[in-house]
C-alpha positions in Angstrom: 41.1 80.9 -21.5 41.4 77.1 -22.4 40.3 74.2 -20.3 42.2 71.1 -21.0 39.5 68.5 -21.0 42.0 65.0 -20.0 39.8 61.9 -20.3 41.0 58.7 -18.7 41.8 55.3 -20.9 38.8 53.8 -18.9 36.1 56.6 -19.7 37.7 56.2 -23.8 37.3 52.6 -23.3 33.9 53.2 -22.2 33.2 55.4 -24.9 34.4 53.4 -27.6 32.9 50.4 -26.4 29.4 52.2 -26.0 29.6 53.8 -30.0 30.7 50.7 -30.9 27.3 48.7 -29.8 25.0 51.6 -31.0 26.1 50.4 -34.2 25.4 47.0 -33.2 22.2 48.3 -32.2 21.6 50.1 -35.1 22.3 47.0 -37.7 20.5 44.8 -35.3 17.6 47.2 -36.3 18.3 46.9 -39.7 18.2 43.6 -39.7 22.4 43.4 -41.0 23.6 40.9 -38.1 24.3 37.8 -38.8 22.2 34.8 -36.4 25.4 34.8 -34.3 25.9 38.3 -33.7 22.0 38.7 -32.9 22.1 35.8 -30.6 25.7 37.5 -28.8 24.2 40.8 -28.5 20.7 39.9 -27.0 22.8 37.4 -24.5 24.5 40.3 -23.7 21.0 42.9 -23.1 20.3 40.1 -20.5 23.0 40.3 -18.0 23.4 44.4 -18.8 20.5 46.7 -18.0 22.1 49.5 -19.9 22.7 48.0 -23.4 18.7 46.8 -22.5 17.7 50.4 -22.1 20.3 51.3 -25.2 18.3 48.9 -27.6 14.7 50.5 -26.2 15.9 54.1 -26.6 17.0 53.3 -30.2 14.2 51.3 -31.3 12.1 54.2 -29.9 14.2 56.3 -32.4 13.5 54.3 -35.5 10.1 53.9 -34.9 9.6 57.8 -34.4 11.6 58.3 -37.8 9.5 55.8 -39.4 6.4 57.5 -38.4 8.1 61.2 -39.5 8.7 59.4 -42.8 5.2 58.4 -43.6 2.3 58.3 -41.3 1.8 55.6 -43.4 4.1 53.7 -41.2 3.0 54.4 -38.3 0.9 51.0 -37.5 3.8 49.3 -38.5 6.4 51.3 -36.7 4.3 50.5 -33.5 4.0 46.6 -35.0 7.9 46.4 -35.1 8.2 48.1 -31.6 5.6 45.9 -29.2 7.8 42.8 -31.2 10.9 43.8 -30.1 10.2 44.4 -26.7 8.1 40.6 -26.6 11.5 39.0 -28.2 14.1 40.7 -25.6 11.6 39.9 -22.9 11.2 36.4 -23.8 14.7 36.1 -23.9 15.0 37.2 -20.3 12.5 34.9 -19.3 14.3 31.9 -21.3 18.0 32.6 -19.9 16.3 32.9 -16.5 14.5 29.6 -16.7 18.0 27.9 -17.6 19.7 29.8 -15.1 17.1 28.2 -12.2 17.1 24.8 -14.1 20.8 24.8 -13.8 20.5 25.6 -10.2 17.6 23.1 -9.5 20.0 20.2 -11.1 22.9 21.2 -8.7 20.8 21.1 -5.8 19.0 17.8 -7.4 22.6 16.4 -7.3 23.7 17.5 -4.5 20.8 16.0 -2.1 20.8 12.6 -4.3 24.8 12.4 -3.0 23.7 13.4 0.1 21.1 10.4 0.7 24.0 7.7 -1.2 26.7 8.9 0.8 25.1 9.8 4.3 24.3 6.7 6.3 20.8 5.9 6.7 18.6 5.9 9.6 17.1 2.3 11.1 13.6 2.3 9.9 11.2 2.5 13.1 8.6 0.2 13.9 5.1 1.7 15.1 4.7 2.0 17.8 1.5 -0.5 19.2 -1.3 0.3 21.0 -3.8 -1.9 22.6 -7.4 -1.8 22.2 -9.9 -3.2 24.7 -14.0 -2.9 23.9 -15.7 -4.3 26.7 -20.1 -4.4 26.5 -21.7 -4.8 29.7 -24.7 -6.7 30.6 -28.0 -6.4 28.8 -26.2 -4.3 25.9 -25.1 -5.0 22.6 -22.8 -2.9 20.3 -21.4 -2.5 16.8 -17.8 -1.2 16.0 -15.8 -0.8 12.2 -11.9 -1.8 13.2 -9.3 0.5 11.6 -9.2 -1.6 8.4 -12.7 -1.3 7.5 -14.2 -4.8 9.1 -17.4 -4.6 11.0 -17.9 -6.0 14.5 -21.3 -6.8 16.3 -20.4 -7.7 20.1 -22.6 -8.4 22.5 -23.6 -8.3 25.8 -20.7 -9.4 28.7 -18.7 -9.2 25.4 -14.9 -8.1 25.8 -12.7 -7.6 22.4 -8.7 -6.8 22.4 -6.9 -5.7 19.4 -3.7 -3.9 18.9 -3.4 -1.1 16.4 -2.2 -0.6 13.6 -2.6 -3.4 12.2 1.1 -4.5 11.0 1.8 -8.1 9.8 -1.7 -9.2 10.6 -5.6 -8.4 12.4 -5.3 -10.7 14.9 -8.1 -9.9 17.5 -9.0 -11.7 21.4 -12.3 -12.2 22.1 -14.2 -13.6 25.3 -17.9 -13.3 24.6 -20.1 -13.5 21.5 -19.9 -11.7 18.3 -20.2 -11.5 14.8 -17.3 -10.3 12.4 -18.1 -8.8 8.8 -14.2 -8.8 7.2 -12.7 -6.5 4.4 -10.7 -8.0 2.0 -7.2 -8.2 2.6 -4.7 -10.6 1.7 -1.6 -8.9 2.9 -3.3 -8.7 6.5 -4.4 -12.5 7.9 -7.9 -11.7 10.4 -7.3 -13.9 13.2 -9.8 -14.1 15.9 -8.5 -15.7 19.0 -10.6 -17.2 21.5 -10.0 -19.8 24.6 -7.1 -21.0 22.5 -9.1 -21.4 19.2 -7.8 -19.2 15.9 -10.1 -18.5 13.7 -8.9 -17.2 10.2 -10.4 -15.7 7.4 -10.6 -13.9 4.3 -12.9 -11.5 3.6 -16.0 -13.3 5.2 -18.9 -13.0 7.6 -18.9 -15.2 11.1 -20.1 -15.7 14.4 -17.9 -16.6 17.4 -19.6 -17.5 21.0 -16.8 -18.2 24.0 -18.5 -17.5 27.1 -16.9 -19.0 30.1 -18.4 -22.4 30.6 -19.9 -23.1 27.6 -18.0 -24.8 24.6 -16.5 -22.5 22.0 -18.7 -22.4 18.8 -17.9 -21.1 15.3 -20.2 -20.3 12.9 -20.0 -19.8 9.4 -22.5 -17.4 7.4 -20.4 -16.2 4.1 -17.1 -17.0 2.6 -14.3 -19.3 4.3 -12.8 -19.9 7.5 -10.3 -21.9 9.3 -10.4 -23.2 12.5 -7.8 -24.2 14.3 -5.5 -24.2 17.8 -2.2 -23.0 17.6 -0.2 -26.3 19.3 -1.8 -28.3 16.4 -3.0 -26.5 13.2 -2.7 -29.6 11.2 -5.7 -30.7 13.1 -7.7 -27.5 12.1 -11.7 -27.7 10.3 -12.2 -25.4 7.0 -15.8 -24.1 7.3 -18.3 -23.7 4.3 -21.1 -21.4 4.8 -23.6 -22.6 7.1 -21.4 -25.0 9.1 -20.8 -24.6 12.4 -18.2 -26.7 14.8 -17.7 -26.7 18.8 -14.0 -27.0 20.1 -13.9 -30.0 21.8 -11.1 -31.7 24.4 -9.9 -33.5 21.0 -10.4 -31.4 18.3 -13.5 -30.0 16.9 -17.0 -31.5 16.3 -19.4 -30.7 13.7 -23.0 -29.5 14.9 -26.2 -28.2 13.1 -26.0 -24.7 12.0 -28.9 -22.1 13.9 -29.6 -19.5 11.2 -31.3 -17.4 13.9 -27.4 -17.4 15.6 -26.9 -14.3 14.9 -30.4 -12.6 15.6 -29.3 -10.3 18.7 -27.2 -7.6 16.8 -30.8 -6.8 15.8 -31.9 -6.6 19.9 -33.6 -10.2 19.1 -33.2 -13.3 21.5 -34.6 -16.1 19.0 -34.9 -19.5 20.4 -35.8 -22.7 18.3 -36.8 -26.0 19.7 -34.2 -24.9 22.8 -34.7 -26.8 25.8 -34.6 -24.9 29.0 -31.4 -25.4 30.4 -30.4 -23.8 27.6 -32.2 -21.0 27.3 -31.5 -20.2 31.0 -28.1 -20.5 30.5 -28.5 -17.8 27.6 -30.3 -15.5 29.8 -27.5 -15.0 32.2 -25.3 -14.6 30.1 -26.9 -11.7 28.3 -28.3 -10.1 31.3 -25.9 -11.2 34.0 -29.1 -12.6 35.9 -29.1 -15.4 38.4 -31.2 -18.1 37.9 -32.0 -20.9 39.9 -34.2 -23.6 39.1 -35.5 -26.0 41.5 -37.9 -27.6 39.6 -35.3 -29.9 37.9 -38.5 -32.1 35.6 -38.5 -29.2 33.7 -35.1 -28.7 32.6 -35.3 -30.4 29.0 -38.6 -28.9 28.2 -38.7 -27.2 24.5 -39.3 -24.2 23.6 -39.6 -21.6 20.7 -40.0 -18.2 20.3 -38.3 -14.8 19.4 -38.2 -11.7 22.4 -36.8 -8.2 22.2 -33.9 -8.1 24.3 -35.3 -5.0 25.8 -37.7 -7.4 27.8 -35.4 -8.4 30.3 -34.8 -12.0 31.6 -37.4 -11.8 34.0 -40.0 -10.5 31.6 -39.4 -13.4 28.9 -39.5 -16.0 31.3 -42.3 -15.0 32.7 -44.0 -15.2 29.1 -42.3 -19.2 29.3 -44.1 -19.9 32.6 -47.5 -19.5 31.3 -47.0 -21.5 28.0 -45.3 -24.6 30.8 -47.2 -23.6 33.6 -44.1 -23.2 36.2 -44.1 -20.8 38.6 -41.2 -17.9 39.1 -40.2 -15.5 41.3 -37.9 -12.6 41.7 -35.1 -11.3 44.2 -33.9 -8.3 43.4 -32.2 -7.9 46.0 -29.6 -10.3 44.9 -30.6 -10.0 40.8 -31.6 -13.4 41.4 -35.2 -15.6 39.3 -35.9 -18.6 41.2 -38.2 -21.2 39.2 -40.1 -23.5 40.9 
């Protein structure tokens, strides 16, 4: 009995294709290719997992022929081997690099036309938020601003700011305090106070604009100008250790205090201050009423440096026995009456 084998023109294809890279294979191993037909047939191993596991199987073969030849051989038949496999791997590893480069510089392309081509979106402005620091009586408080300047404010002290700081630091103050500025030129620091600007650039000053009392600017380090928006022409440049009041006209030049600045350490330092004055400094820190009716006594001096944890009522007292007046408290109505 005969069986009549008929094999299709795609299995011969096949066949004849496969015999015919064996003996690609084969003078690959032996080294008989030329650069071109290497480089075509390892190309190939890449995108075909067969020929791949052709080449391994083959190379297997030759080095197990080597080693029956002479054991001799055998170091260098597993030399030849462990290359092989490195150089088709490495290949892999190359082509596939390209291949995701290739992909990358589509995409690359692709969003770069995108952001030409699409239109774009209005840029937003931030969105402001304002700030409002207020001390209370008797209290004193410091504060670093979002762009790194330090504030001391204090007491019956209130300080509004609107963050983040865009196109300037511009900053409204009613009370007393002491600015420490960072270094920026790209953002003006403007203290605003009763009308008054005060600018400056990286620099340390004192402000005081309590209501009824003349607004005072005081200079310890670096630069300022001072000036009222309506007429800026008419503005003062302070050096350090100058100090101007706002007046109805303008400004006016006064002697500076360097004790000015003593209660962001919880000192009330008076020097050669009469007592209207002190008084007057006294409510204002501790919201205290006090009434004098001994009016003789008003322009009497004095000097001498109090913790402000004494209390108006405590310090005075200490004033009465140095003058000899006589005080008295209500506080009922948080009220010292000197006589």
């Amino acid at each position: 009995m005969f069986f009549l084998w008929r094999i299709s023109p795609l299995c011969a294809y096949y066949m004849q294709t496969m015999t015919h890279t064996n003996e690609q294979i084969i003078a690959y191993l032996q080294g008989k290719l030329t650069p071109q037909e290497r480089a075509t047939l390892l190309e190939e191993a890449q995108h075909d997992e067969a020929l791949r596991t052709a080449i391994m199987a083959q190379m297997e073969a030759n080095t197990l022929l080597l080693l029956h030849e002479s054991q001799t051989n055998m170091e260098e038949g597993e030399r030849q081997l462990r290359a092989f496999k490195t150089r088709l791997r490495r290949k892999r590893w190359l082509h596939a690099a390209k291949q995701s480069w290739r992909y990358a510089a589509v995409l690359l392309i692709g969003m770069l036309t995108m952001w030409f081509f699409l239109p774009k979106p209005a840029p937003t402005k931030p969105t402001l938020s304002m700030q409002t620091l207020h001390v209370p009586y008797g209290q004193h408080c410091q504060m670093t601003l979002p762009d790194g300047s330090k504030v001391w404010l204090n007491a019956n002290t209130t300080l509004r700011f609107a963050t983040p700081f865009v196109s300037e630091r511009r900053l409204f103050l009613q009370g007393e305090a002491l600015f420490e500025v960072a270094k920026n030129k790209q953002l003006p620091f403007v203290v605003t106070a009763n009308g008054v600007n005060v600018e400056a650039l990286g620099t340390r000053f004192h402000v005081k604009n309590y209501a009824g009392t003349p607004l005072c600017v005081s200079l310890l380090r670096g630069s300022v100008q001072v000036y009222r928006s309506e007429a800026p022409q008419k503005g003062v440049i302070l050096l350090p250790h100058q100090s101007v009041v706002a007046t109805n006209t303008g400004f006016e030049r006064i002697a500076f205090n360097d004790q000015i600045s003593t209660w962001q350490s919880g000192i009330l330092s008076f020097q050669s201050a009469s007592l209207a004055a002190i008084v007057q400094e006294l409510q204002q820190y501790y919201g205290v009423k006090i009434s004098i009716k001994n009016r003789n006594i008003l322009q009497t001096r004095y000097s001498g440096r109090f913790r402000t944890s004494d209390g108006a009522a405590e310090i005075l007292r200490v004033l009465s026995c140095m003058q000899g007046f006589k005080m008295s408290e209500n506080k009922r109505n948080n009220e010292i009456i000197i006589r």
